[in-house]
N, C-alpha and C positions, 0 to 999 in steps of 0.2 A: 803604118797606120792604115785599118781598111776604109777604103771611098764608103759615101754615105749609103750608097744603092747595094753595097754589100751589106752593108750596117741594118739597112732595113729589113733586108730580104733575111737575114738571119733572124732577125725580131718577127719577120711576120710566121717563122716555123716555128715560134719558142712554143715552150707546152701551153698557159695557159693562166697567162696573166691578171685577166679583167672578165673570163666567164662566168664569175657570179654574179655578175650582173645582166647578164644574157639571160640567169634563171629568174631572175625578177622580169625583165620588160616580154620577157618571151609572152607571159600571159595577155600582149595584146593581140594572138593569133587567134584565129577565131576558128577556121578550117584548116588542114594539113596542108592546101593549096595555097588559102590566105595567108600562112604561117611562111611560108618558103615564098610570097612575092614581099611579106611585109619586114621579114626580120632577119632574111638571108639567110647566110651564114654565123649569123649572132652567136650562138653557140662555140664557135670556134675562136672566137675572139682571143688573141692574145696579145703580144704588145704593144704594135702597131697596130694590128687587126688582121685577120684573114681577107685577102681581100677576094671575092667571086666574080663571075664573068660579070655579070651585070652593076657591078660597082666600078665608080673609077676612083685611080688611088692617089690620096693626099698628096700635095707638093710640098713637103717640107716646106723650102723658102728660104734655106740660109736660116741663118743665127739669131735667136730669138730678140724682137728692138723693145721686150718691156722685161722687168726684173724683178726677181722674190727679195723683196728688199723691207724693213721697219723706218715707216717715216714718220713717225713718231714726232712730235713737237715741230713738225715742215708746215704745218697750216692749212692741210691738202685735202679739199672738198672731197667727198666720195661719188661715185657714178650714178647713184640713188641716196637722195635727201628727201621726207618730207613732204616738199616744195617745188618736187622736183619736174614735176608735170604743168605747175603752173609759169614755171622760169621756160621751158620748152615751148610751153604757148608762145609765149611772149617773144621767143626768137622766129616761131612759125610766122608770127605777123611778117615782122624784119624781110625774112625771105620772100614773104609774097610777096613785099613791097618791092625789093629789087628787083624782082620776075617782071613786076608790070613795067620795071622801066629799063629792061633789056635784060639784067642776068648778068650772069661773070662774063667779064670776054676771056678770048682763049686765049691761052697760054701759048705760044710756040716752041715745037721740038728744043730743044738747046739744052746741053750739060750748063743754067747758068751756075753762077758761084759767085761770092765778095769777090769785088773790081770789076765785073761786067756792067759793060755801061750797052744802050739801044734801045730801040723799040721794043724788042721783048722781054729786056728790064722793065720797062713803063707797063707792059701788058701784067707782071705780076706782079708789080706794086701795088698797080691799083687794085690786081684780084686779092691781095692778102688786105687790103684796106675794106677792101668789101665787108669780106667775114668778118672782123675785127682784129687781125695779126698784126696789124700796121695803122701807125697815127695818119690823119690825113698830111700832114706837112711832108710824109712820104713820096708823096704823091707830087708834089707842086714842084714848080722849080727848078733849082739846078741836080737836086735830090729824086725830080722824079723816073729819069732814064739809069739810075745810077742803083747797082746793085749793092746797100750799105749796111752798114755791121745792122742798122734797125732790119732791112729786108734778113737777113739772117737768120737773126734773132726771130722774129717773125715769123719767118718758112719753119726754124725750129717746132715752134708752137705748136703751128700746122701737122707739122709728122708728128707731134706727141697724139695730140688728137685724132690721128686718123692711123695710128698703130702701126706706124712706118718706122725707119733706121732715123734715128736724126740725128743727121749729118749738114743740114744749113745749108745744103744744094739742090738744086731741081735733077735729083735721077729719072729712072725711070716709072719707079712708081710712086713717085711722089706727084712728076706729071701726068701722069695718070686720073690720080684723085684731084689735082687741081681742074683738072677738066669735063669732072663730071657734069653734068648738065644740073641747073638748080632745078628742073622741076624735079628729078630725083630726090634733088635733097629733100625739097618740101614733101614729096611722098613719106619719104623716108622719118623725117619728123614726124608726120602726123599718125604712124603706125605707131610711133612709140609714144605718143602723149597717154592715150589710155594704158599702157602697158605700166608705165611711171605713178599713175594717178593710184594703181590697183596695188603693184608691190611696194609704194611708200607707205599703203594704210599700219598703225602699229609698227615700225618698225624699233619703240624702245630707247632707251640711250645705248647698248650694247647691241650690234649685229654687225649678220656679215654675209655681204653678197657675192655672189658669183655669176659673173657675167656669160654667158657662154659666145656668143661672137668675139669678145673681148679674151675669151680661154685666162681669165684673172680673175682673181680672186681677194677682196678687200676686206678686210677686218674695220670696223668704225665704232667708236669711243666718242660719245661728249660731240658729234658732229663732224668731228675729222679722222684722218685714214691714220690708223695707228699703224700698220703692214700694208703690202701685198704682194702676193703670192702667185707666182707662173702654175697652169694646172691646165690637163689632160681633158678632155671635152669629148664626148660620143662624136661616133664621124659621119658626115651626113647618110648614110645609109642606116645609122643607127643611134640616132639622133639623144642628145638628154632630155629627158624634161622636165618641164619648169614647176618648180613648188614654193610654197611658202607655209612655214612651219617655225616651231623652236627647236633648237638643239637638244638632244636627249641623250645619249652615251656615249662615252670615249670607253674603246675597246683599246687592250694593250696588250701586245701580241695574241690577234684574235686568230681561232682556225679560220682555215678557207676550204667549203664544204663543197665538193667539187659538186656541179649540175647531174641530173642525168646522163642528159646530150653527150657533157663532155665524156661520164666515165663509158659511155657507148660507144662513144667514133675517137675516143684517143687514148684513154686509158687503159681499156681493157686490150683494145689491139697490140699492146705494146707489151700487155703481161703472158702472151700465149707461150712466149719463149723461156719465161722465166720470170722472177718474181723481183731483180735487181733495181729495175726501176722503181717500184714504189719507195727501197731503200734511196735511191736517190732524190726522190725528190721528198723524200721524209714525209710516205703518205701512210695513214692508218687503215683498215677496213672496219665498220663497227658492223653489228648484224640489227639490222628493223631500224633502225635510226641513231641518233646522237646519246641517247642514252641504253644500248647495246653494247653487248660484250665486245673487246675487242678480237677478230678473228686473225688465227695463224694464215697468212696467207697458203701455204705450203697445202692445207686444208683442202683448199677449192680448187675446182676447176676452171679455167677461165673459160676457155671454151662454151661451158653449157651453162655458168653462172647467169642465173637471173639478177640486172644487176640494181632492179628497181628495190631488191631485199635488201640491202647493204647500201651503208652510207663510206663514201669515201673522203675522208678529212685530211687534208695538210694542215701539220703540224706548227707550231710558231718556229720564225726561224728567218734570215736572212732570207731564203729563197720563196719563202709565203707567198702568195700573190698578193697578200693585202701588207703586209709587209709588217712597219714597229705596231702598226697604231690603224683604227679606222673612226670618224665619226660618224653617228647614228641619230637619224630622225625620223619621225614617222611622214610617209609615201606611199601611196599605190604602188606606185610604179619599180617599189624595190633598190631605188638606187641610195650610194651613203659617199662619203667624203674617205681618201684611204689612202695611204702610201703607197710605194709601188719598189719593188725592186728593178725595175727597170730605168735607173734614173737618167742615163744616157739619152731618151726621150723628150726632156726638157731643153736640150740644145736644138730645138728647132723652133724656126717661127710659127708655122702654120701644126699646131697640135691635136687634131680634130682626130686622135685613137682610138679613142676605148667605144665602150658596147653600150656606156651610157650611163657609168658610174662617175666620178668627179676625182681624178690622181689629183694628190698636190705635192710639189715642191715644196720640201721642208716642214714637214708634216708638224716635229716635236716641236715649231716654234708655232705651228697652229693651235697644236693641243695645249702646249701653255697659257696661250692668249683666251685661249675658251675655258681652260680649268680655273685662271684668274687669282690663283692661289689657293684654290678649294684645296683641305686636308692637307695641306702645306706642300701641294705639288709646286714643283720651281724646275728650272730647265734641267737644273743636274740629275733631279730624280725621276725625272720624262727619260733624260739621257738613260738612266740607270734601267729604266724599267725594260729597254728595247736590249739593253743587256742580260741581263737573266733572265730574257725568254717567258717570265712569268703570265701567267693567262690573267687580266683582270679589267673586270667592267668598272664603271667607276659613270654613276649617275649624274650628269649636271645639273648642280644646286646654280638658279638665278640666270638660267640658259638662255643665252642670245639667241635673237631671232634669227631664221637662216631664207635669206629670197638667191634663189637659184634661176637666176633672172635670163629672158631672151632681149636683150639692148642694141639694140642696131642704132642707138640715138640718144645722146644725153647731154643736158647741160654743162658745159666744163669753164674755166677759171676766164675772167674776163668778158662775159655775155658770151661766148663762143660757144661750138657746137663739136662737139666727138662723137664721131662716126666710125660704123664697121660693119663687114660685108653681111651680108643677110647668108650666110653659111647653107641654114635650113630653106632657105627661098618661104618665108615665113609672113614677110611684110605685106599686104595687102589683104590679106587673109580672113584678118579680126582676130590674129593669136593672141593671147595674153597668156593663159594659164595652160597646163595639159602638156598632152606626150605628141609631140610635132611626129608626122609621119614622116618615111622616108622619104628625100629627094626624090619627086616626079610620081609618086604616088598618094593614092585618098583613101581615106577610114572610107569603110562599108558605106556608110550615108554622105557620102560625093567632100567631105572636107580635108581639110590640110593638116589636121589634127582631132586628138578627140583629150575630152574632159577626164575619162578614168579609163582604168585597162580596158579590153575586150576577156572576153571569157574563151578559157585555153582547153581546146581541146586537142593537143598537138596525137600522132600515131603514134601507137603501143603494136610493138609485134605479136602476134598471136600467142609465143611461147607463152607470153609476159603477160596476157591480156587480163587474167585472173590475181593478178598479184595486189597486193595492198600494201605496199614498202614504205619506204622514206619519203622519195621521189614518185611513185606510183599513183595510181588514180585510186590509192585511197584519201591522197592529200584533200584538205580542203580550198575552193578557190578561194581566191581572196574576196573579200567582205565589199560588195559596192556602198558608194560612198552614197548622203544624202544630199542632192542640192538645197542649197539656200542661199543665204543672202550675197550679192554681188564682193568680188573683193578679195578674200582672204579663202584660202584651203587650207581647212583645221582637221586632217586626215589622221583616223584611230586605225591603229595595229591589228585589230581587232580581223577575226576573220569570221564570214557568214557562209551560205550555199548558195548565195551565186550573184548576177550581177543584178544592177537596178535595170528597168525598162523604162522606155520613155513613155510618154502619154499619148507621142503621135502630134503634139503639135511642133511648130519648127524651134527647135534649141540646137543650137551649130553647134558639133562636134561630139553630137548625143547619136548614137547609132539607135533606130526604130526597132526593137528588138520584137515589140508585140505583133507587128509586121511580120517580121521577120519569122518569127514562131508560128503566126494564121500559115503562111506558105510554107514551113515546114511540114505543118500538119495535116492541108490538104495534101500535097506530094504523096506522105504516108498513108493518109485516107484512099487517095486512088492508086497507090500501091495493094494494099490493102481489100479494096474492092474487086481487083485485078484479079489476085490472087483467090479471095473465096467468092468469085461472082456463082451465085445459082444461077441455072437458067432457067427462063420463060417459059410459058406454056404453048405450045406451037413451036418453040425452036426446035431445030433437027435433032439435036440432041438427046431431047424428052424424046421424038418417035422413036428413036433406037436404041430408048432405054432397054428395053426388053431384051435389045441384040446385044447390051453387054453384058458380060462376063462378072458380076456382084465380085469376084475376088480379086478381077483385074482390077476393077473401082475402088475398091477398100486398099488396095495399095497404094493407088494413083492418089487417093485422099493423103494416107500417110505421108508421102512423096513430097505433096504439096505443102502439109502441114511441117513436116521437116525442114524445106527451103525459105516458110517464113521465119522460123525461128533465131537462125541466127543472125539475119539482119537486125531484128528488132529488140534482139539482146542485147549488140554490140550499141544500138541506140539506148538502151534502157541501162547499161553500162554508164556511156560518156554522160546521160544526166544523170548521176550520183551527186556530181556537184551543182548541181542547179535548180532554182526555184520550179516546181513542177506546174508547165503552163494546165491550163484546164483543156482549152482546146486539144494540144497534141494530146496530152497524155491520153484523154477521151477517144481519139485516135486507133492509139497504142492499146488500151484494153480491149479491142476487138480481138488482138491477132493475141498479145503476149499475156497479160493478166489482169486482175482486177484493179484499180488505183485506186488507194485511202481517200476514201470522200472527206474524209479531212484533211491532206494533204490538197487535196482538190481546190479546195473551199477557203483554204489560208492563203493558197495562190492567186485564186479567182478574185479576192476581197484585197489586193493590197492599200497600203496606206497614201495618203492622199499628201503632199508636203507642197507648201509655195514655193515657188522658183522664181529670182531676182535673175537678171543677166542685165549687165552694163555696157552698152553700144559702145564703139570706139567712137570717138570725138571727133567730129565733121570739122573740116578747115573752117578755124576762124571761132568758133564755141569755146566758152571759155571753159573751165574745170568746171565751177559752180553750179556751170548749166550741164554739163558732161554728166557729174554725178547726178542731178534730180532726172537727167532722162534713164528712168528705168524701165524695162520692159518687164512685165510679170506674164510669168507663165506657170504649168501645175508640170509636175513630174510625179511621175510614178514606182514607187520604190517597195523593196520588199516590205512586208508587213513587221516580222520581225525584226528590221535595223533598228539597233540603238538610236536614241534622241541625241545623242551627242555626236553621234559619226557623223560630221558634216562639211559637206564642200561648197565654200562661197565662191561661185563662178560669175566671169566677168559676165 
């Protein structure tokens, strides 16, 4: 049997597991520099993940201590209720209250275990009596040095809540977490009230969250947890992010339509010698895109293939990367819910793989629970479908709500509290909603995340730079979203030319783009001026007009006027896809051409939309008051966004 470090290391060369989701989040690259500090090697993502110099790579952790399991009729609250923001409160008091009169005491080193009796029994009786693990009569008496089937029981509790092995012993990271300091926890708590208050709003009688510090995944029916399900989570380098939406398609045996990136830096290298691989991994070429004739490989040359012309599809099939089945909901951000063939994966604790799409363990018992018997789907014909290979979309009628939740903090059974690591380093921040950036890095505008993609203008090699393919810069970017009301992100499919701008006042995790554009377009102005300055009357230049040469001059002009050209082409390229600012462009018709005073004037006029943003909840504020504090601001959005494309941000 191979050791796990070979298990891995084999996983991190596999072809290309989880890169379709590297082609959705990639558009939060902004420049080719911002693109390679923010999203690494995303692209390369496979089972485990490619990991690069500046990434450090996941600790497993042994044997995973939660399970894909149906608990169905067990009575088992879920990690988001409703109410669940206000029951949090309610513990945040509790904690303060202990803080003011000392806090846990510590725990001491020791393997204890049933039948240990001393002082450092007494020290975690009474720390598990604190939280609530333990009755007080724990505590008293001839019970309170004594390590008893209740302490046990109790520590049990404890490691369920805090995503440890339980085993009903003080190891080592169990000790660990007993000894965190409370004012943590109270930090800890009070990041997650408004996080609870935002994703409990509508959640329905049917949904299902996903925790991502938790890497689980719960289905919830009538209140309680009907499943849950172990599942794959972006790794902090390449973080998931967080939405809230309904369910919208089960794909059954869907293609998996390989990225650019990938078919650049791994497929085609692999085809120069031959064309055996694609038969291996049972891949297709189509030519212009997904509905293109299918090409003989034998045809092309890989070599000089442009390969932004051709879409490369794997076919359904055991080796898919998306594997029986995927679910589908609308996102910015590109990411969906999918099986995986790589199931050997789920045998770890610490799951933090993918590029930021959501694997689940046990997929056809997901997709049944979400089809609900729609069209008379049932396990055997979920079963059947991943067998005959058949391609088929299948629209959910009465779609559960889906919160794809960042929880570092939640009410759990008996007034107590479940906890888990802040993964993304998230908590302090004001995250609620959006695409957390990587570990130790900030969006453009100094934050820890931002609200909607960045707009991609990733490098096109020269050969390429003319082409308009599948994947090429003829695609359209995605459609920015409209702010409104606090809460809920109700993201359309829909796709526009290019992103929203902000207004310029302060909205965290909105990058100043009109900014951003004023200093592009001076740059190019004084490029610009550089380039065709006339000179003055008295400059030396004018007295020795005479002394030049008129045909040396008329070349020198052409020369000059040749060397602006293809900068401002390669500019007047990458905005294809974007709203045309007035300033740059004004700019840009100095040197390159004239700009539609229409186009001008749709840019310069955009639409004016309210902006709600809901503060996190200061210690000690109840929900009631949490929610009436709202701050209102104005954002500034394309003219032409749909009224319905809108994202209620916290």
């Amino acid at each position: 049997m191979q050791s796990d470090s070979n298990f891995l290391n084999k996983l991190r060369r596999a072809g290309m597991a989880l890169a379709s989701c590297a082609l959705g989040l990639s558009i939060l690259a902004t420049t080719p520099a911002f693109a390679q500090g923010l999203m690494g090697n995303m692209d390369d993502d496979t089972g485990v993940g490619s990991i690069n110099d500046h990434e450090q790579p996941i600790n497993p952790q042994g044997k995973p201590t939660t399970a894909t399991e149906i608990v169905d009729g067990l009575q088992q609250s879920p990690m988001l209720q409703s109410n669940s923001a206000q029951l949090l409160q309610n513990s945040l008091a509790k904690y303060q209250n202990l803080a003011s009169q000392g806090g846990f005491p510590k725990v001491p080193a020791s393997y204890f275990k049933k039948g240990d009796k001393g002082g450092g029994v007494a020290a975690l009786n009474t720390r598990l009596y604190l939280e609530g693990y333990l009755r007080v009569e724990g505590t008293q008496g001839q019970f309170a040095t004594i390590f008893t089937t209740a302490t046990q029981d109790g520590l049990a509790r404890f490691q369920r809540n805090h995503g440890l092995a339980v085993n009903g012993r003080v190891d080592e990271p169990t000790l660990a977490e007993l000894n965190v300091p409370i004012e943590k926890r109270i930090a800890t708590i009070q990041a997650n009230i408004a996080r609870l208050a935002t994703y409990g709003e509508g959640l329905g009688e049917r949904y299902i969250v996903v925790n991502i510090p938790a890497q689980q995944l719960e289905t919830v029916s009538g209140g309680r947890v009907y499943e849950r399900h172990n599942v794959i989570v972006g790794r902090p380098a390449r973080p998931t992010p967080v939405v809230m939406t309904p369910i919208d398609t089960v794909k059954f045996n869907p293609y998996w339509n390989a990225p650019l990136s990938i078919v650049r830096k791994d497929i085609l290298p692999k085809l120069k010698n031959g064309n055996d691989y694609l038969e291996k991994i049972d891949m297709k070429i189509l030519e212009g895109g997904p509905n293109g004739p299918v090409i003989d490989p034998a045809t092309l040359n890989f070599n000089t293939i442009v390969a932004q012309n051709y879409l490369f599809r794997q076919e359904p099939g055991p080796e898919n990367a998306m594997a029986t089945a995927k679910i589908e909901f609308h996102s910015p951000f590109g990411i969906y819910l999918h099986d995986t063939p790589e199931k050997p994966l789920f045998n770890y604790n610490n799951r933090f793989f993918s590029s930021g799409c959501i694997r689940i363990q046990n997929m056809p018992q997901l997709v049944n629970w979400v089809l609900n018997g729609q069209d008379g789907y049932n396990p055997d014909s979920i079963a059947n479908m991943a067998k005959t290979l058949e391609r088929l979309d299948v629209p959910v009628q009465g779609a559960p709500q889906l919160r794809v939740a960042y929880l570092t903090a939640w009410p759990a059974a008996g007034g107590t509290v479940a906890f888990r690591n802040d993964i993304y380093q998230m908590d302090g921040s004001g995250f609620i909603l959006g695409q957390p950036m990587p570990v130790g890095q900030m969006s453009p505008d100094g934050q820890r995340f931002v609200l909607k993609p960045l707009p991609n203008t990733p490098p096109i090699d020269a050969s390429e730079a003319d082409g308009k393919g599948f994947f090429g810069s003829g695609s359209k970017a995605p459609k920015a979203t409209t702010i409104a009301k606090p809460g809920v992100v109700n993201i359309s499919a829909e796709r526009a030319t290019g992103p929203a701008v902000n207004s310029g006042k302060a909205n965290k995790g909105l990058f100043d783009w009109t900014a951003y554009r004023k200093q592009q377009a001076a740059a190019a102005a004084g490029q610009t001026k550089k380039l065709v300055k006339k000179p003055k009357a008295g400059d030396p230049a004018v007295k020795d007009a005479a002394k030049t040469d008129p045909a040396k001059d008329a070349t020198k002009t052409a020369i000059a006027k040749k060397d602006v050209k293809p900068a401002d082409s390669k500019t007047a390229s990458a905005d294809k896809t974007k709203p045309v600012d007035a300033t740059v462009a004004g700019a840009k018709a100095k040197v390159v051409k004239p700009v539609d005073p229409k186009a001008v004037a749709s840019a310069a006029k955009p639409a004016v939309k309210p902006v709600t943003k809901k503060p996190a909840c200061a210690a000690g504020v109840t929900t009631a008051a949490c929610k009436a504090a709202v701050i209102t601001a104005k954002a500034v959005v394309p003219a032409d966004a749909p009224a319905n494309d809108n994202v209620k941000t916290p």
